[in-house]
ROFIDO-755456 format. One line per 5 residues: number of its first residue (from 1); for each residue x, y, z of C-alpha. Coordinates in pm, whole numbers, padded with zeros to 5 digits. Layout:
BEGIN
NUM = X,Y,Z; ... .
This chain:
BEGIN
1 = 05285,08412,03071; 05015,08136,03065; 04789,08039,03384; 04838,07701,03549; 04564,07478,03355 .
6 = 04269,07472,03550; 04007,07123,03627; 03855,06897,03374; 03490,06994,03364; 03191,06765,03352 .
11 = 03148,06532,03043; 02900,06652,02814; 02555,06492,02673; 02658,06212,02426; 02517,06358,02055 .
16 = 02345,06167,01783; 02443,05902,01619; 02618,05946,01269; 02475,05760,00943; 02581,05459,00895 .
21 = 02932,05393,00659; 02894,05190,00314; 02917,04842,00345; 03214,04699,00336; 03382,04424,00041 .
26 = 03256,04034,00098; 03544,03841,00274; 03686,03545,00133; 03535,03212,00070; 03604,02992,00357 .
31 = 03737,02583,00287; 03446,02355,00144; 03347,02112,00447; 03399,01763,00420; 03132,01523,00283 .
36 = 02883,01322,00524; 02832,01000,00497; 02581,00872,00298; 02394,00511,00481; 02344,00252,00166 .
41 = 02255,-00038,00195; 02310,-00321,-00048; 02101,-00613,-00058; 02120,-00933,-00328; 01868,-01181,-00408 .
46 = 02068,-01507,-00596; 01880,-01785,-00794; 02013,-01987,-01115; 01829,-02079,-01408; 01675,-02416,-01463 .
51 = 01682,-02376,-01850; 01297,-02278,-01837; 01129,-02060,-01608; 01066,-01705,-01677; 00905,-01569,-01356 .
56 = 01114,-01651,-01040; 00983,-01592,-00693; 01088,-01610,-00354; 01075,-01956,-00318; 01371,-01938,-00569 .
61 = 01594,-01817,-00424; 01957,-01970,-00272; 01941,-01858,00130; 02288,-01941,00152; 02369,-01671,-00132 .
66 = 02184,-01394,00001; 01810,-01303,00090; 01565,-01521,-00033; 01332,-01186,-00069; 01253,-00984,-00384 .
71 = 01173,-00673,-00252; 00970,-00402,-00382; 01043,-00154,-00605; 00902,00116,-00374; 01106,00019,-00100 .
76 = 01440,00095,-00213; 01664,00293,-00444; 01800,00124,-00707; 01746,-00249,-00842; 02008,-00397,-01069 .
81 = 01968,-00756,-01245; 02241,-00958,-01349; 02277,-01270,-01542; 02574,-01458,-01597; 02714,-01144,-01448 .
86 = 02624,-00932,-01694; 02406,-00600,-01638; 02095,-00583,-01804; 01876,-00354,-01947; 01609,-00196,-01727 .
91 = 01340,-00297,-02021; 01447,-00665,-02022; 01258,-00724,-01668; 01018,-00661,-01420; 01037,-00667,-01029 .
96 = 00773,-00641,-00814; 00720,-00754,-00445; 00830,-01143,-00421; 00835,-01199,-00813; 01120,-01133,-01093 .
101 = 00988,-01145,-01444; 01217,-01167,-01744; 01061,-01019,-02060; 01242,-01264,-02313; 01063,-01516,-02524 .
106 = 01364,-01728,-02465; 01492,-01840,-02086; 01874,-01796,-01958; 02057,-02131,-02050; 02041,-02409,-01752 .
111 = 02283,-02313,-01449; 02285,-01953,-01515; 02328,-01732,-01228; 02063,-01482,-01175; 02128,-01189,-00925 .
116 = 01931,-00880,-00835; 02081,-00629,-00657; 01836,-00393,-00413; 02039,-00090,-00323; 01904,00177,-00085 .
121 = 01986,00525,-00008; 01876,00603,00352 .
């Protein structure tokens, strides 16, 4: 016949520390985060052609249109010009600060509008 079970002794000295396991597989990709917003701005400069001028300045422009200001190229993003409401070409002008120079040797007809666009990525 078995003995009544005698006391618990004393726990003993913690041992060492086993090597670490293999790493275990990457988890799934979590949902892609929704997009910031991005702070334009969008600024337009209006004029219209008086049949002869080439260069326009800020004196030309129509304050109750937009800003009266051509603004620098270094100060924003993105300058579009427009005549008539079409696009056009990058080569066809120059903009620098307070002056708008359209490389044609011919003028846009009398009345045309003339629009550049400043837009700026903040």
């Amino acid at each position: 016949a078995t003995g009544t079970t005698g006391t618990t002794g004393a726990t003993g000295v913690t041992g060492t520390t086993g090597t670490t396991g293999e790493t275990g597989a990457t988890g799934v990709t979590g949902a892609t985060g929704p997009i910031g917003n991005i702070q334009t701005s969008n600024i337009l400069y209006f004029t219209f052609s008086d049949g002869e001028k080439l260069i326009y300045t800020n004196a030309d422009g129509i304050p109750e249109y937009g800003t009266t200001q051509i603004l620098s190229p270094d100060d924003v993003s993105y300058i579009n010009l427009f005549i008539n409401g079409i696009l056009q070409p990058q080569p066809f002008y120059q903009v620098t600060a307070g002056q708008l120079i359209l490389v044609d040797s011919e003028p846009p007809l009398l009345g045309s509008s003339i629009i550049l666009q400043f837009i700026t990525i903040h």
